[in-house]
N, C-alpha and C positions, 0 to 999 in steps of 0.2 A: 621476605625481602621488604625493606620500608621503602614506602613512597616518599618523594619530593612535595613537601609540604608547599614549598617558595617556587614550585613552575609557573611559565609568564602566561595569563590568561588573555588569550585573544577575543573581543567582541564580534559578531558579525552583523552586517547592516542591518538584518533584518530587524535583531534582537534591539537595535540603538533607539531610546526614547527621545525622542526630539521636542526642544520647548523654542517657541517664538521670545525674542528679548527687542525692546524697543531703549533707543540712542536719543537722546535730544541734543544736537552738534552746536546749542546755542550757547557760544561763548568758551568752548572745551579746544582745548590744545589737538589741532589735528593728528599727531606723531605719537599722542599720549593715548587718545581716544580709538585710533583705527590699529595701534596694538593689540587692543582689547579686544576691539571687533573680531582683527585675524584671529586670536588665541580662543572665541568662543565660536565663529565656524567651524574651529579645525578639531577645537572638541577637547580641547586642553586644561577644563574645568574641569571636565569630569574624573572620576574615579578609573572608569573603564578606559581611559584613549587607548586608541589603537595606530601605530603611525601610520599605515597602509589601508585604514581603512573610514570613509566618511563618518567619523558618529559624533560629529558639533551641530549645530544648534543655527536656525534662522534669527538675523538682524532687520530691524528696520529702523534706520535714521531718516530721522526729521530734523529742520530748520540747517539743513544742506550749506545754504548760501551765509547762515552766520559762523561757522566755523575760523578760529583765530590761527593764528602763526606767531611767536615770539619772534621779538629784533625784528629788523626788517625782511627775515623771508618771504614774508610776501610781496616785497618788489620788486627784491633783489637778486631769489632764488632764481636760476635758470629753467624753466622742464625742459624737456627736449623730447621729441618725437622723429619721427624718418617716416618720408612718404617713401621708400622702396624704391626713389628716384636720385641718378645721380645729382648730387648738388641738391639734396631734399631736403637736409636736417631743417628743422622750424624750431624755435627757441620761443618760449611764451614765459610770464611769472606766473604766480599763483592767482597775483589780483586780476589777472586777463581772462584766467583759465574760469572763476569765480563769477567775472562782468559773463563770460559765454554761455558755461554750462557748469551752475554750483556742484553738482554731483559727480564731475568727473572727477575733482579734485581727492575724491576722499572714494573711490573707485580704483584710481591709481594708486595710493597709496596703500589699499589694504590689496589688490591685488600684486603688489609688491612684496609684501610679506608671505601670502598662501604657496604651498609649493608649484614649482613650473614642469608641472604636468598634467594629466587629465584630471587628477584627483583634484588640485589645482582648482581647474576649472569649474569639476563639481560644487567646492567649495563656494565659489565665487556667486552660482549661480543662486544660493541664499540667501542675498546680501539683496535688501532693496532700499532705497535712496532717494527720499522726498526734499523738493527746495521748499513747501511750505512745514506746517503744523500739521494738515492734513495727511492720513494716509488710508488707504482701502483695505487695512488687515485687524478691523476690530474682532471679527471672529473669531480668531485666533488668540485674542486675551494675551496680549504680549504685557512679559513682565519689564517693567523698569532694571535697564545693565547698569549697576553702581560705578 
């Protein structure tokens, strides 16, 4: 009997080689930029993806706070959040969100694209997010994400 030459090969976590990638957010289209980010969490460069299974790759962005917006999304956009309270919704732009805390902006937006589950979440937790130049993961020899 011949085998199936073209069966779908599954990765498992263990086997998954994981590389640090380093983002510099200064001056980069935030929608264009934190695409990329989701697509190399989720592991969608690689050869191997698997859709049910973690094998993407740690991010670290720096200069957080210079991240741009074309046209005026950034004073125009609405976000919207819900404290869980009747009459709660709160309405912020991007340029309030940026004046507070540079890093949620681009927090929100990439965990908007990763999937809404725990996998999800795994994903997410690779993602780490500096408002200077500086960051604490030189050991790690992070490569520049084109």
């Amino acid at each position: 009997m011949k085998s199936r030459s073209y069966s779908t090969v599954s990765v498992a976590e263990k086997d998954v080689k994981r590389e640090w990638f380093i983002v510099d957010a200064d001056g980069k289209t935030l929608g264009r930029m934190t695409s990329k980010i989701a697509s190399v969490l989720r592991g969608k460069h690689k050869p191997t993806f698997t859709p049910n299974t973690d094998c993407g790759d740690y991010v670290i962005v720096i200069n957080s706070a210079k991240v741009r917006m074309t046209g005026k999304k950034m004073t125009d956009r609405p976000l919207v959040r819900y404290t869980g309270y009747p009459g709660g919704q709160r309405f912020s732009t991007p340029k309030e969100l940026i004046e507070k805390n540079p890093n949620k902006l681009i927090e929100h937006a990439v965990k908007g694209m990763l999937p809404k589950s725990s996998l999800g979440d795994k994903l997410y937790k690779k993602l780490f997010i500096y408002e200077g130049a500086e960051h604490p993961h030189f050991a790690q020899k992070p490569k520049e994400l084109a």
